[in-house]
C-alpha positions as CSV (number, residue, x, y, z in Angstrom):
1,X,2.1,-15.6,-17.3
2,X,4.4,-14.5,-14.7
3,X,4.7,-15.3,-11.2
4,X,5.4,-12.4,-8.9
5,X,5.0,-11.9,-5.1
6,X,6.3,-8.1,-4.3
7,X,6.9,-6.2,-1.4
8,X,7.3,-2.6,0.4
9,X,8.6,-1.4,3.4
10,X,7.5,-2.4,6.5
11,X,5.8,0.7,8.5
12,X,6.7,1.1,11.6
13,X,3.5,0.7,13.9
14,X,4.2,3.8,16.9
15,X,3.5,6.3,14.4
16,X,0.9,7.4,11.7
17,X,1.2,7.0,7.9
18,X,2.2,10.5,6.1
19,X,2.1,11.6,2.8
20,X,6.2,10.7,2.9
21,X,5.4,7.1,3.8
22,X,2.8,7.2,0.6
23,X,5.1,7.9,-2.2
24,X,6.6,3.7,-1.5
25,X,3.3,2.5,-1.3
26,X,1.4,4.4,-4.1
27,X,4.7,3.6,-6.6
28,X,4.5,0.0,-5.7
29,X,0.6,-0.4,-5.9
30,X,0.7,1.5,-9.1
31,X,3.4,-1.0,-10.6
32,X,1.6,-4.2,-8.9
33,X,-2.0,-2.9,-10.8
34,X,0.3,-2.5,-13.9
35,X,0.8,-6.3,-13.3
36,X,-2.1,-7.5,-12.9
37,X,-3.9,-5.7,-15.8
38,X,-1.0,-8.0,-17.7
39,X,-3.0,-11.0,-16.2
40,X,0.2,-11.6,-14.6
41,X,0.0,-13.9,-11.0
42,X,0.9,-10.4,-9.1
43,X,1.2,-10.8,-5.2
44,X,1.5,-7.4,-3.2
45,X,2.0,-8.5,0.8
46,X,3.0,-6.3,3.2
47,X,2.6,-5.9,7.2
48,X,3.3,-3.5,10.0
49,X,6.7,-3.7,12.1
50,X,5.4,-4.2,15.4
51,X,9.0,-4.5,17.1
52,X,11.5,-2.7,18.9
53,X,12.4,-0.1,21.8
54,X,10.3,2.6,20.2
55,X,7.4,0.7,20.6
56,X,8.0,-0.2,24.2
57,X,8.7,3.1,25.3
58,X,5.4,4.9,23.6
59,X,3.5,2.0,24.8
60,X,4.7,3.2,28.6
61,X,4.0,6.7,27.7
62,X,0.6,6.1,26.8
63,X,-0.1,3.8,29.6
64,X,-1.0,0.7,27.5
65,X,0.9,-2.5,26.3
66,X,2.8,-2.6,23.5
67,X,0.5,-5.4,21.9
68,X,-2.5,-3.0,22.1
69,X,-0.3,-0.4,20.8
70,X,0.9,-2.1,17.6
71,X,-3.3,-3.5,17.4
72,X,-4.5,-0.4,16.9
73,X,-1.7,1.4,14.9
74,X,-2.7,-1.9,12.5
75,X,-6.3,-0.6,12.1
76,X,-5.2,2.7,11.4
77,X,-2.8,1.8,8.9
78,X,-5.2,-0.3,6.8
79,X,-7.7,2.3,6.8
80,X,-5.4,4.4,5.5
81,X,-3.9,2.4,3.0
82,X,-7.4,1.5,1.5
83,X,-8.4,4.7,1.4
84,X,-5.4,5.6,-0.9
85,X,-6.9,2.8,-2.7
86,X,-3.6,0.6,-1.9
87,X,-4.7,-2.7,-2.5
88,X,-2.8,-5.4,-0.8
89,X,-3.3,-9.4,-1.1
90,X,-2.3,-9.7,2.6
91,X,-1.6,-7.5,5.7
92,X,0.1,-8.6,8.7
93,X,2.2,-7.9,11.3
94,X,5.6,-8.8,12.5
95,X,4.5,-9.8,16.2
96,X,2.6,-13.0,14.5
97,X,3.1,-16.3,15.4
98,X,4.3,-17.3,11.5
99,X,7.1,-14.4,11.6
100,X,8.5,-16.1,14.8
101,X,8.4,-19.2,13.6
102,X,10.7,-18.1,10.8
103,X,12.7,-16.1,12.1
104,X,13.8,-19.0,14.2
105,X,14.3,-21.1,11.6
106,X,16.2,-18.8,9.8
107,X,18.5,-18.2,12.6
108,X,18.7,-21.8,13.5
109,X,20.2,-22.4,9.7
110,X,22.6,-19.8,10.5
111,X,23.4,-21.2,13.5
112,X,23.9,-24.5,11.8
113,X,25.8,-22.8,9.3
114,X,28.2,-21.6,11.9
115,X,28.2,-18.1,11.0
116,X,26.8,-17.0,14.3
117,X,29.4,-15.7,16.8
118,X,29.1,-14.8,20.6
119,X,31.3,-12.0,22.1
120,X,31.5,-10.1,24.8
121,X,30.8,-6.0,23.8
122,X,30.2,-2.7,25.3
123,X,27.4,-0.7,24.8
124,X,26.1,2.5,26.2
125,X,23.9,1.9,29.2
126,X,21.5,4.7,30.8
127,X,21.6,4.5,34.5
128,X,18.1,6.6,34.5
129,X,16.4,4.3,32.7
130,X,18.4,0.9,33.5
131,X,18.3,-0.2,30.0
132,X,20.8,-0.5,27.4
133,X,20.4,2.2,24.5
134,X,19.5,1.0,20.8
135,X,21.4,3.0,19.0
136,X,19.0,5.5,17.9
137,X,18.6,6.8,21.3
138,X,22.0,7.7,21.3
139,X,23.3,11.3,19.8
140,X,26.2,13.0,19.6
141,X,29.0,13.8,16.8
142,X,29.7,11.9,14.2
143,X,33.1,10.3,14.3
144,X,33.6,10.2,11.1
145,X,33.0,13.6,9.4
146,X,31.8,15.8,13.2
147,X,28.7,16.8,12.8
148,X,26.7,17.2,15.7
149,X,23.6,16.2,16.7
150,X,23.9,12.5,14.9
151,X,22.3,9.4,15.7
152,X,24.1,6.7,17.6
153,X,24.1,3.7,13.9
154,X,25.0,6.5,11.2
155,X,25.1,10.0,10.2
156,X,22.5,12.0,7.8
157,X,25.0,14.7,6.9
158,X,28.2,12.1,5.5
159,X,26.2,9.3,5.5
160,X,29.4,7.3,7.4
161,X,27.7,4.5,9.2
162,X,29.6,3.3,12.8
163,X,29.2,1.7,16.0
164,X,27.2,3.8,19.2
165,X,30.4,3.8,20.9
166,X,32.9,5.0,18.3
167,X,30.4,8.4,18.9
168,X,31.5,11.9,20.2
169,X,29.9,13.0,23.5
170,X,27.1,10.7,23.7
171,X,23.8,11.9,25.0
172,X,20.6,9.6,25.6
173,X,17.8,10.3,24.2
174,X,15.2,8.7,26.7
175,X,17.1,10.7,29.7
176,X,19.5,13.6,28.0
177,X,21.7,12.1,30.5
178,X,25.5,11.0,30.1
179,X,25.0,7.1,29.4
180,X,28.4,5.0,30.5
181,X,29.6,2.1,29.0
182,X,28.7,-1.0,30.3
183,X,29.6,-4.9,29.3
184,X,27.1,-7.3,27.5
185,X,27.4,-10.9,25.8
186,X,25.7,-10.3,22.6
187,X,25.2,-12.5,19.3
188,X,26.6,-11.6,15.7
189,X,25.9,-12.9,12.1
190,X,29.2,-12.9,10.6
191,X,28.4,-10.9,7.6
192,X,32.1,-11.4,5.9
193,X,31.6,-14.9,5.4
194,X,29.0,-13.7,2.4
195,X,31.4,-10.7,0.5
196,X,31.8,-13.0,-2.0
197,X,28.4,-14.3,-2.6
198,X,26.9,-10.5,-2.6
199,X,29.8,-9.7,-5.3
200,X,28.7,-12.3,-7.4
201,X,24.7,-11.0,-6.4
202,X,25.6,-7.4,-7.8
203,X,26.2,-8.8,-11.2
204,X,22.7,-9.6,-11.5
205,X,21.3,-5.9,-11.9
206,X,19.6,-6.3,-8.5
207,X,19.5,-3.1,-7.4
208,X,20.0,0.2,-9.6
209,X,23.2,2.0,-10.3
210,X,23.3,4.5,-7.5
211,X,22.7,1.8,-4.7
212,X,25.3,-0.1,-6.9
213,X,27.9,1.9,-6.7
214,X,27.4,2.3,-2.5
215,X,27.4,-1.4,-1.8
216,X,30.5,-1.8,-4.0
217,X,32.1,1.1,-1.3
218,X,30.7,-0.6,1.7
219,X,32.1,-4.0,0.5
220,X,35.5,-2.6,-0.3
221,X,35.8,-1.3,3.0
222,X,34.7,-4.6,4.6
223,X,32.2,-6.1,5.9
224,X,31.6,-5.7,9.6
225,X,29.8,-8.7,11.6
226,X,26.4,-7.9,12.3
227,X,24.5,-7.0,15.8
228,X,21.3,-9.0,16.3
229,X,21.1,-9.0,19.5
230,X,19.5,-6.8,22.0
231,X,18.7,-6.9,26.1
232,X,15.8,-6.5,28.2
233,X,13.6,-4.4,28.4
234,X,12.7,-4.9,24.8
235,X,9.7,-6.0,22.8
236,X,10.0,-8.5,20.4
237,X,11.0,-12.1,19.5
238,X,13.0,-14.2,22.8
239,X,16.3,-16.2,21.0
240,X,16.1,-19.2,21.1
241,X,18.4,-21.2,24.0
242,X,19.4,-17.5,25.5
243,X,18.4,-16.0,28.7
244,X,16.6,-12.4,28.5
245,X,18.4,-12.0,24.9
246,X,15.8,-10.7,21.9
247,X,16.1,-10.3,18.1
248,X,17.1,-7.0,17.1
249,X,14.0,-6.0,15.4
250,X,16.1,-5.7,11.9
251,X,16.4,-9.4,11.9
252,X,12.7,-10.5,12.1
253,X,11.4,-7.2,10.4
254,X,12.1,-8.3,6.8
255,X,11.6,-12.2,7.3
256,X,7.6,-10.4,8.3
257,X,7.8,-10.2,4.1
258,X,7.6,-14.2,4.2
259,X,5.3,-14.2,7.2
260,X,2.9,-12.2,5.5
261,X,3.4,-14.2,2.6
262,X,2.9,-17.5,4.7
263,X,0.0,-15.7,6.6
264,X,-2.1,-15.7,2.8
265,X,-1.0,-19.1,1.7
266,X,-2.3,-20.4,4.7
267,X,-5.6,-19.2,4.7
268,X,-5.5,-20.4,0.6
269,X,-3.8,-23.6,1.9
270,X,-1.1,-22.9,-0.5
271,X,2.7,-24.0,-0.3
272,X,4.5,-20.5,0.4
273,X,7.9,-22.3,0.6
274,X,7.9,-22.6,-3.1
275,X,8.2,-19.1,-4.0
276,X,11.0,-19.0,-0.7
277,X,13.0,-21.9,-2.4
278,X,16.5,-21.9,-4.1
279,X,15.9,-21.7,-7.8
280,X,11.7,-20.8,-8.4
281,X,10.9,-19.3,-11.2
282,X,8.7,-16.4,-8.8
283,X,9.9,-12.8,-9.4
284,X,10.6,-11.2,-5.8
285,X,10.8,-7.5,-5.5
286,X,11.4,-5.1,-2.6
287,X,10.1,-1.4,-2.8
288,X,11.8,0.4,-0.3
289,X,13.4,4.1,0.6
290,X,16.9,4.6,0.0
291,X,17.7,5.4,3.9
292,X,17.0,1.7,4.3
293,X,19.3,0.2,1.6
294,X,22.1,-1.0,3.0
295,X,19.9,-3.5,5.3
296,X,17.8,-4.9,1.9
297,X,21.1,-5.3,-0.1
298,X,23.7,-6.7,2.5
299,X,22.4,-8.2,5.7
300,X,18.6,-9.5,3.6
301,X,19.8,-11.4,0.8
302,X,23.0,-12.8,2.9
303,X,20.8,-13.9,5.8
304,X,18.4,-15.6,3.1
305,X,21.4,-17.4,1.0
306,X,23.1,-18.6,4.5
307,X,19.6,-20.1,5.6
308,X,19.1,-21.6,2.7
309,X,16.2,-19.5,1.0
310,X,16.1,-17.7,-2.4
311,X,17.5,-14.0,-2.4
312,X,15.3,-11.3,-4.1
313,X,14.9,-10.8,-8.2
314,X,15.7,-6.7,-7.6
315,X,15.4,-4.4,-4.4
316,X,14.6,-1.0,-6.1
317,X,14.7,2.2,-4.1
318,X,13.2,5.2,-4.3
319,X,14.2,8.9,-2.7
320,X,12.5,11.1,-0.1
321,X,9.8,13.3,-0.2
322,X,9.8,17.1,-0.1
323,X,6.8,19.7,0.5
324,X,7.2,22.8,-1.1
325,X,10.9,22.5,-1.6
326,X,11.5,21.9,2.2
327,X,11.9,18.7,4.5
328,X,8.3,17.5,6.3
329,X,7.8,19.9,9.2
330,X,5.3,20.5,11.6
331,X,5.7,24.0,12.3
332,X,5.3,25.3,8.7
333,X,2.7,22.8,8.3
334,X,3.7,20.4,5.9
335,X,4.3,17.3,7.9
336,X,1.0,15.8,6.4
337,X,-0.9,12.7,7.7
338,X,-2.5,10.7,5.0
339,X,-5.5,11.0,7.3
340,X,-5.4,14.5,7.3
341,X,-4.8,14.8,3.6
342,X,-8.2,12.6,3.2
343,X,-10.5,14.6,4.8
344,X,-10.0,17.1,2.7
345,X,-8.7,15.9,-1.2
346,X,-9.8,12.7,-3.2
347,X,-6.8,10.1,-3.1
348,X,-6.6,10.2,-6.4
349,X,-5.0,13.6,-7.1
350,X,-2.1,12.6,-4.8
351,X,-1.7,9.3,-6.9
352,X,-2.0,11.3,-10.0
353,X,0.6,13.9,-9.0
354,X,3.1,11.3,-7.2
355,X,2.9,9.6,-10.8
356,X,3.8,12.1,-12.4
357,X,6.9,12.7,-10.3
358,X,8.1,8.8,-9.8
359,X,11.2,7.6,-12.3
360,X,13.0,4.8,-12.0
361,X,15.9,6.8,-10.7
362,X,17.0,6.9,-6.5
363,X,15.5,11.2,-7.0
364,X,13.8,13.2,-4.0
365,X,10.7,14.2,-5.2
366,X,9.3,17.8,-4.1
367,X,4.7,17.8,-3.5
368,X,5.3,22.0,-5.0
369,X,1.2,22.0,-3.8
370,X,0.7,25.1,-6.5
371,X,2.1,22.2,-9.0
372,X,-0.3,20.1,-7.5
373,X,-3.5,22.2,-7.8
374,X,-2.3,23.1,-11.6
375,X,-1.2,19.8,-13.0
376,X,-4.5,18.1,-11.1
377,X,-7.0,21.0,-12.2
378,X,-5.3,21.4,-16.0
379,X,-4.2,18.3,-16.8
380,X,-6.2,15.6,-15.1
381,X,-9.6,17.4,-15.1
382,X,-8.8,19.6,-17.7
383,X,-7.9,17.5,-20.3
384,X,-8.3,14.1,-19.9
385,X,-11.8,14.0,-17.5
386,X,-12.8,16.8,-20.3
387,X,-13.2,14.4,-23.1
388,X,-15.5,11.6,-21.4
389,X,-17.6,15.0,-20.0
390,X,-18.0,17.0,-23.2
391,X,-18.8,14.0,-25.4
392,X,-20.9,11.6,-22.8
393,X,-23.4,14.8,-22.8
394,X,-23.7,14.7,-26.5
395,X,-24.3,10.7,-26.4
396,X,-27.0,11.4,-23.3
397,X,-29.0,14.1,-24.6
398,X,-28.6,13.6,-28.1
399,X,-28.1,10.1,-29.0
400,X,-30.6,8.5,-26.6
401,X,-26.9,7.5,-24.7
402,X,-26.1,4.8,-27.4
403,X,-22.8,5.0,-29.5
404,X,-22.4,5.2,-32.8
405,X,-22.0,1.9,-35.4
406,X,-18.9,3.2,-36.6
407,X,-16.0,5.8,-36.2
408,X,-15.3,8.5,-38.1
409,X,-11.5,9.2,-37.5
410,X,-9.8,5.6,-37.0
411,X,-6.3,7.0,-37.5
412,X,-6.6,9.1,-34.4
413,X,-8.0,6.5,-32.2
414,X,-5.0,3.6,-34.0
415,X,-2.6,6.6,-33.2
416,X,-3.4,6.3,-29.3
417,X,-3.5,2.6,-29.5
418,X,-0.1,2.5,-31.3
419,X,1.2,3.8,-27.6
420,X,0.0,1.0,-25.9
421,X,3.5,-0.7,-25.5
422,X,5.3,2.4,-24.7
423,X,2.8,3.3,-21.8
424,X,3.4,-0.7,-20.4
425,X,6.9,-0.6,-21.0
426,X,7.2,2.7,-18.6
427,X,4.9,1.3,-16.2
428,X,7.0,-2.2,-15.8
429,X,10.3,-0.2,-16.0
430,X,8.5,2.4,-12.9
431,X,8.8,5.5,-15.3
432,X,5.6,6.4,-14.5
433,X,6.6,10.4,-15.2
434,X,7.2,9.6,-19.0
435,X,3.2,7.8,-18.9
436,X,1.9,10.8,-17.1
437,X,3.3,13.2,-19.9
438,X,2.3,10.9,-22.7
439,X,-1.1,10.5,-22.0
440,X,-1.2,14.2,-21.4
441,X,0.0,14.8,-24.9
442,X,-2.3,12.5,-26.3
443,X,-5.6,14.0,-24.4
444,X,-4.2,17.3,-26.5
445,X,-4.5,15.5,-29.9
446,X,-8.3,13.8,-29.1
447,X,-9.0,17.7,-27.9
448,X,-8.1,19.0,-30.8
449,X,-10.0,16.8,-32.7
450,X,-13.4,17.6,-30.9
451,X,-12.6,21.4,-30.9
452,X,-11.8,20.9,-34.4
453,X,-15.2,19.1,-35.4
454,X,-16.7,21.5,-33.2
455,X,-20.1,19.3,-32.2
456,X,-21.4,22.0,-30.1
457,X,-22.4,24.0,-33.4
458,X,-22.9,21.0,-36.2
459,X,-25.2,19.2,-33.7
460,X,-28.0,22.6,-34.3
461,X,-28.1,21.4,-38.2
462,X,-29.8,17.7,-38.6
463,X,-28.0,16.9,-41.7
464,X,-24.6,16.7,-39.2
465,X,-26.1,14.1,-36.8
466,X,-24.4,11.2,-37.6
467,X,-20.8,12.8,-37.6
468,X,-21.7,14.2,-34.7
469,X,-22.8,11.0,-33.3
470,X,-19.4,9.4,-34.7
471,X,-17.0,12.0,-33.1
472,X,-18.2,12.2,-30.1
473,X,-18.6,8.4,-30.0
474,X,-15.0,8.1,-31.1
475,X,-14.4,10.4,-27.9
476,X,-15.7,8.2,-25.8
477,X,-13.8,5.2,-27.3
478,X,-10.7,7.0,-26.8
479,X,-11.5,8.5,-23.3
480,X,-11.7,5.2,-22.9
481,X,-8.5,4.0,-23.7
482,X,-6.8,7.2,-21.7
483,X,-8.0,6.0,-19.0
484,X,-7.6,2.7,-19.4
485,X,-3.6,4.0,-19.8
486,X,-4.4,6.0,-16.5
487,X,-6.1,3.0,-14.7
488,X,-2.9,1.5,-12.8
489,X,-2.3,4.9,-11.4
490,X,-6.4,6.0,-11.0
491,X,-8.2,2.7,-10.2
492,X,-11.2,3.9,-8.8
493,X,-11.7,7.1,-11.6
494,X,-11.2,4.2,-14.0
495,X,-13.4,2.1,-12.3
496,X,-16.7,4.5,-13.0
497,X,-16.0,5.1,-15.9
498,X,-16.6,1.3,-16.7
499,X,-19.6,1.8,-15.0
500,X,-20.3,5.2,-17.4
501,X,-19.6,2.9,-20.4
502,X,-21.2,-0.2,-19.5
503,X,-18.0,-1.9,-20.1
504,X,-15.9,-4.7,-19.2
505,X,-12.8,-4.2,-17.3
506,X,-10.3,-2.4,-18.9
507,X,-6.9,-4.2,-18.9
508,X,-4.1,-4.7,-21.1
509,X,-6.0,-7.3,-23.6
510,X,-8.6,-5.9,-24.1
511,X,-7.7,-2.4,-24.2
512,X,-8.1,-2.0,-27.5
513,X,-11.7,-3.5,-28.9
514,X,-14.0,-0.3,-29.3
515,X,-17.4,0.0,-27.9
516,X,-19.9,1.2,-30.5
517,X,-23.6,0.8,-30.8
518,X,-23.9,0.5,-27.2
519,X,-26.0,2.1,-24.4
520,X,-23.9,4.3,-21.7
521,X,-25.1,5.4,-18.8
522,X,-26.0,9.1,-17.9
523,X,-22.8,11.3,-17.1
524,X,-21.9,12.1,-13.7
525,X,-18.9,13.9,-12.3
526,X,-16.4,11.7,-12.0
527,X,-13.5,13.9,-10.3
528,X,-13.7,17.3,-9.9
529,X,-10.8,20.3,-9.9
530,X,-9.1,20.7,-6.5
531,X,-10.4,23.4,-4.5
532,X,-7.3,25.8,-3.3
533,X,-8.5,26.3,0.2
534,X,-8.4,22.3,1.1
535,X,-4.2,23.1,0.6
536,X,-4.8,25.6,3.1
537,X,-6.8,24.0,5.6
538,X,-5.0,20.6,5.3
539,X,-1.8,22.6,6.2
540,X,-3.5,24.3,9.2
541,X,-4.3,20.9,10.8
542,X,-1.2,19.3,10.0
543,X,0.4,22.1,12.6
544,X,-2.1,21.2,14.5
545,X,-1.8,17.7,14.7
């Protein structure tokens, strides 16, 4: 049995969770069910990032403090996230007493280490708003390659990353006013010092080949010494021994992944260091999006190896999402809450159709919503929901709803069994398109089979009973299995349908033992075809919203 404690991104708690947000979380929870139908020790933590100047100043806007803020933006999120049937061991948040706990510690080790340095730095300063600007409410041109309209820490169109005051014609964000320059003592993790260590950490297929190849560039070109300071007004974690000096919210955000962690072990009065320490034997990975790399695969694992704690087993990233071929937008209507997707659609089509979409490669994926509709209505429904419908209603109304002693085409049913290790090895591998489009073709073959027997017309002569009985019991059996292939991705469709079979939960082990000569219960709907006009009403409220 493995252990493994696994992670995703952080959401940032000033804003709701959107459909973009869900394609991290729904790959990860798909691939942390995949574990734990393996009977492996899976642990899925995760928490909101409660930190930061964009907390502090929607929290003024709104006229409420930024801890009530980031309370209810919790409550929201976890509503959310259940209802997309994202099943976490542990929520928390980064404004805990555990996370600042560690994140003291772990700068006290670097401190001890000696690869924290003080110097004197300018930064841009908005006289309107007597505060210092983060470098996010900076814009201007980028210095590198001159586009305009760039953020203030790196550019979207080059991708050049620099400091606020290397860019062109600044403007503030908070104030569209001309910020000036202004002096500050701030404190810096001296990230060279670990060039060598994250060298050797590449080696190690920790991260795929595209994020690879970028951390190869950035170390070629050096490594810079980090920021993690930042002045009041801010809200976050005080530094330890400085006056009016916080924690740039990318230092404690990530150690919330062993806050979290420490937040469950507590409450099971479990040792959490152990899975933190030099040398365990527990599997740590890190879901994240790929605009967030260079922070998981540079400043993360060096912070964690110059403090003393183990670094992660892989960081994998995945690529943006895309509605209708275009970026998330309010105005056409496709910048989607999950909330507002969920008043309309089951959760489950969006699992089923992210699925179907998610490889194992760094791609943008595209929500085409007329793909949606079709590969939901013809392929989930159509095919695969069709087999437990059409064949539970000949075991109900025929059968007295008991199965059959035997099976009448065992080749078929060893011939979707014989898949078994394909379909895990593309779940632990996170090719969950490949599953998708197996299982599809495999819903064609037991289709084919039952259109073949054709029950509908032997079941009016007696003398066919028990082949009738038989096929559509081996139906079952192997709706059963589809399913059970399906279940990491569809966890509460698979769940009823252990209640329509009377069975056991399905997992990897015991996947395979048929069910015959046993009593089901009566069929009921289990998901039904997407109804086109949801699409159109969810987009009308999302411009709306």
């Amino acid at each position: 049995m493995r252990k493994i404690l696994v992670t995703s991104a952080l959401p940032y708690a000033n804003g709701s969770i959107h459909l973009g947000h869900l394609v991290e979380y729904l790959q990860t929870d798909i691939w942390v069910r995949h574990q734990k139908m393996s009977n492996n020790d899976c642990t899925y933590v995760c928490a909101d990032d409660a930190h930061g100047t964009p907390i502090m100043l929607k929290a003024r806007e709104l006229n409420i403090t930024p801890e009530k803020l980031i309370e209810e933006s919790k409550k929201e999120h976890i509503e959310d996230f259940a209802d997309f049937h994202i099943e976490f061991d542990n929520y928390h948040t980064t404004h805990s007493e555990e996370n600042k706990m560690l994140s003291e510690l772990i700068y006290n080790n670097l401190k001890d280490k000696g690869v924290i340095e003080r110097r004197e730095i300018q930064q841009y300063y908005d006289e309107d708003e007597e505060m210092f600007l983060p470098d996010r409410y900076i814009k201007g041109t980028c210095p590198k390659c001159g586009a305009k309209e760039q953020y203030g820490d790196s550019c979207e169109k080059c991708g050049g990353t620099y400091s606020s005051t290397e860019v062109i014609d600044p403007i503030s964000v908070i104030s569209n006013s001309k910020p000036i320059k202004k002096k500050t003592e701030h404190l810096f993790f001296r990230l060279s010092n670990y060039e060598e260590f994250l060298n050797k950490w590449l080696t190690d297929n920790r991260v795929q080949k595209e994020i690879n190849n970028k951390m190869k560039e950035w170390l070629s070109d050096g490594l810079s010494s980090w920021d993690i300071t930042r002045d009041r007004p801010y809200f976050g974690f005080s530094i330890p021994g400085e006056k009016e000096k916080f924690f740039y919210v990318w230092l404690d955000a990530p150690v919330g992944y062993i806050a979290s962690f420490k937040n469950l072990c507590d409450k099971n009065s479990t040792d959490y260091f152990e899975s933190w320490k030099k040398g365990s034997e527990v599997e740590l990975y890190h879901f994240i999006g790929k605009d967030i790399a260079y922070f998981h695969v540079l400043f993360w694992p060096s912070m964690l190896e110059g403090a003393g704690f183990r670094t992660p087993t892989s960081v994998f990233c995945h690529g943006f999402l895309t509605i209708d071929g275009e970026k998330m937008s309010k105005s056409r209507g496709t910048f989607i809450k999950a909330r507002t997707y969920l008043n309309h659609l089951n959760p489950e089509y969006l699992r089923y159709y992210f699925a179907s979409r998610l490889t194992s490669k760094i791609e943008d994926i595209d929500l085409n919503f007329n793909d949606f509709i079709a590969r939901v209505n013809s392929d989930l429904v159509g095919k695969v929901i069709n087999i437990g419908s059409r064949c539970a209603r000949f075991i109900n109304k025929d059968f007295e709803s008991t199965l059959a002693s035997k099976s009448n085409n065992q080749s078929l049913i060893a011939q979707i069994l014989a898949k078994k290790n394909i379909i895990q090895t593309n779940y632990e591998n996170r090719e969950f398109s490949k599953n998708i489009r197996v299982i599809s073709s495999l819903a064609d073959d037991v289709n084919k089979y039952i259109d073949d027997e054709k029950p509908w017309i032997k079941i009016k002569n007696k003398e066919n009973s028990e082949s009738v009985h038989e096929v559509c019991s081996d139906g079952i059996n192997m709706f059963r299995v589809l399913i059970g292939y399906l279940k990491p991705v569809l966890p509460k469709v698979a769940q009823n349908v252990e209640k329509l079979l009377r069975c056991t939960p399905i997992d990897w082990y015991n996947i395979d033992q048929l069910i015959l000569e046993k009593k089901i219960e009566t069929f009921k709907p289990i998901i039904t075809r997407i109804d086109e006009k949801s699409i159109e009403i969810i987009k009308t409220e999302a411009r709306e919203d």
